[in-house]
N, C-alpha and C positions, 0 to 999 in steps of 0.2 A: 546458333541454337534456335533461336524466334523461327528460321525461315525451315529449321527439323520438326518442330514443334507444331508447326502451322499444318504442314504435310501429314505428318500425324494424324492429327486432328482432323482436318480433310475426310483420311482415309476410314478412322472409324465415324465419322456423321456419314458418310458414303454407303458405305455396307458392313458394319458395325466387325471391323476388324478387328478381331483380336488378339492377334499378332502384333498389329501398328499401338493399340491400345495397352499393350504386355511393355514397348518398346516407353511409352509415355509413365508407365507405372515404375521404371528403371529410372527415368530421369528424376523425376518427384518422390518418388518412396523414400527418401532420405529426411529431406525437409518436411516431409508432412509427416511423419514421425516424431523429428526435431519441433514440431508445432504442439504435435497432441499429448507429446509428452510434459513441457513445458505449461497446458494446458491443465492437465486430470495429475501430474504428477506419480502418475505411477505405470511401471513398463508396460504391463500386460493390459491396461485400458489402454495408451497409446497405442496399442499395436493393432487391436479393436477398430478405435476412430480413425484409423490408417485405412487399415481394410475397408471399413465401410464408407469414408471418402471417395475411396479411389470405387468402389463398388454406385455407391448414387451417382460419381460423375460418366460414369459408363450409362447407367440407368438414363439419365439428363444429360449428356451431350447434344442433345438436338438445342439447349434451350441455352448451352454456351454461345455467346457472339464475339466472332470471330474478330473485329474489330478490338476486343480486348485483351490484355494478357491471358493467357492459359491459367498461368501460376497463380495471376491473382482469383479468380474463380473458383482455382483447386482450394486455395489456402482457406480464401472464405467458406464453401463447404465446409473445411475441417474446423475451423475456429467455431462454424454453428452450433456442427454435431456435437463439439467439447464443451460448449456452452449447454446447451439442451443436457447434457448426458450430468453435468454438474448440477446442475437447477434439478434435476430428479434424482440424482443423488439422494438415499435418506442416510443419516449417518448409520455406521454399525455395529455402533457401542451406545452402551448408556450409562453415565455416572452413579448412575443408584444401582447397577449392578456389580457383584462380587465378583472380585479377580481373582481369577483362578489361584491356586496356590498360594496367597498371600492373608492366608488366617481373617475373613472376614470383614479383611479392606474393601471398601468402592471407592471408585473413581474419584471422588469428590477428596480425598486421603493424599490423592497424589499432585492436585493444586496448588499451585504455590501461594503463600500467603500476600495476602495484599499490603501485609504491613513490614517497615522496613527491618532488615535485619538488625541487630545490637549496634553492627560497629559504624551502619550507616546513619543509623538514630543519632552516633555521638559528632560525626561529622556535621551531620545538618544543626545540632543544638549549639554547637562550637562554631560554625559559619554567623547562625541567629546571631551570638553575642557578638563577635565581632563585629557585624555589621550594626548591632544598636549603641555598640559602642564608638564607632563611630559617628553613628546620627547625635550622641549623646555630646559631642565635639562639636558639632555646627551649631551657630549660630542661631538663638530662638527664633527668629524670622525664618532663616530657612529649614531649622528641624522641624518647626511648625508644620510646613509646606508639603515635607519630606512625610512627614506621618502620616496627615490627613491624607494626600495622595498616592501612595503607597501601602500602607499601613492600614489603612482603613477606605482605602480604593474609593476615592469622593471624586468628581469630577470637576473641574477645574471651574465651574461656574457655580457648584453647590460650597469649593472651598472661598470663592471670591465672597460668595456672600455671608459664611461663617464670621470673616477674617475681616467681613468689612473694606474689602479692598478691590479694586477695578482686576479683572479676570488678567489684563497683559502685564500688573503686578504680582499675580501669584502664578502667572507662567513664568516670569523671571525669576521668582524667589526660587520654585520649581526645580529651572533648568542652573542656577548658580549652587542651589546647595547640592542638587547631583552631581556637579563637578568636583565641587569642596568633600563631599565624598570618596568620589572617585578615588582624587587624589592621597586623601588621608587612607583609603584603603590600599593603595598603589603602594606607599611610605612605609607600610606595615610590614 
């Protein structure tokens, strides 16, 4: 295909054939659809940055070098154009505008809320306990450890010097009562 390709190619920087150039738009009109679509997401702009790919690279043939893939130069055009075409994109709605039909709703109506639902509220509250009830099981040396660094997110050198204690003793208290953890959440 490289040594069809090349021919091609050849032929329209030659005498800007349109024929041999029709024959090139056959081989790639697939994939460069397959690109712009996957770019802009929606048909009828793919079909747009298709056309006008394959349109600039007719226009710019002279300034393809032959020493490189075809495909790759085609692709890069089209990846440009769908970049450019997205970056001037302005969006085409507005949240503070009423939807049609829907008794005086805006956009802002149909947001989902940021806060969790009821029954996910109850799992997360019910994970909480268990898990302080677990720490409530370790050992005061290592709940100690467990709290301050977790709990209250202290840094291992802000806990050493609360705690009174060299920073590679409250990394071990640290790392033993998260296993004494572990496991007693493991048992559960």
């Amino acid at each position: 295909m490289d040594a069809t390709v090349k021919r091609l190619v050849k032929e329209v920087k030659k005498d800007g054939d349109q024929d041999a150039f029709r024959e090139l738009v056959d081989l790639y009109k697939d994939k460069v659809y397959q690109i712009a679509y996957r770019m802009v997401g929606n048909a009828y702009e793919a079909q747009d940055m298709a056309q006008e790919a394959f349109l600039r690279a007719y226009a710019n043939i002279e300034s393809y070098d032959e020493k490189r893939k075809f495909s790759t130069w085609l692709f890069r055009i089209t990846t440009n154009l769908c970049i450019d075409r997205l970056r001037k994109k302005k969006p085409d709605y507005s949240l503070d505008a009423e939807i049609p039909g829907a008794d005086g709703l805006d956009g802002y109506s149909q947001l989902s809320s940021p806060d969790k639902l009821p029954d996910e509220q109850v799992v997360t509250m019910e994970m909480q306990e268990w898990v302080q009830e677990g720490i409530l099981k370790l050992p005061p040396k290592y709940r100690t450890a467990i709290v301050l660094r977790y709990i209250e997110d202290l840094s291992i050198q802000e806990i050493s010097e609360i705690l009174d204690l060299p920073e590679n003793t409250v990394k071990t208290h640290v790392h033993r009562g998260r296993e004494a953890l572990r496991k007693h959440l493991g048992n559960t």
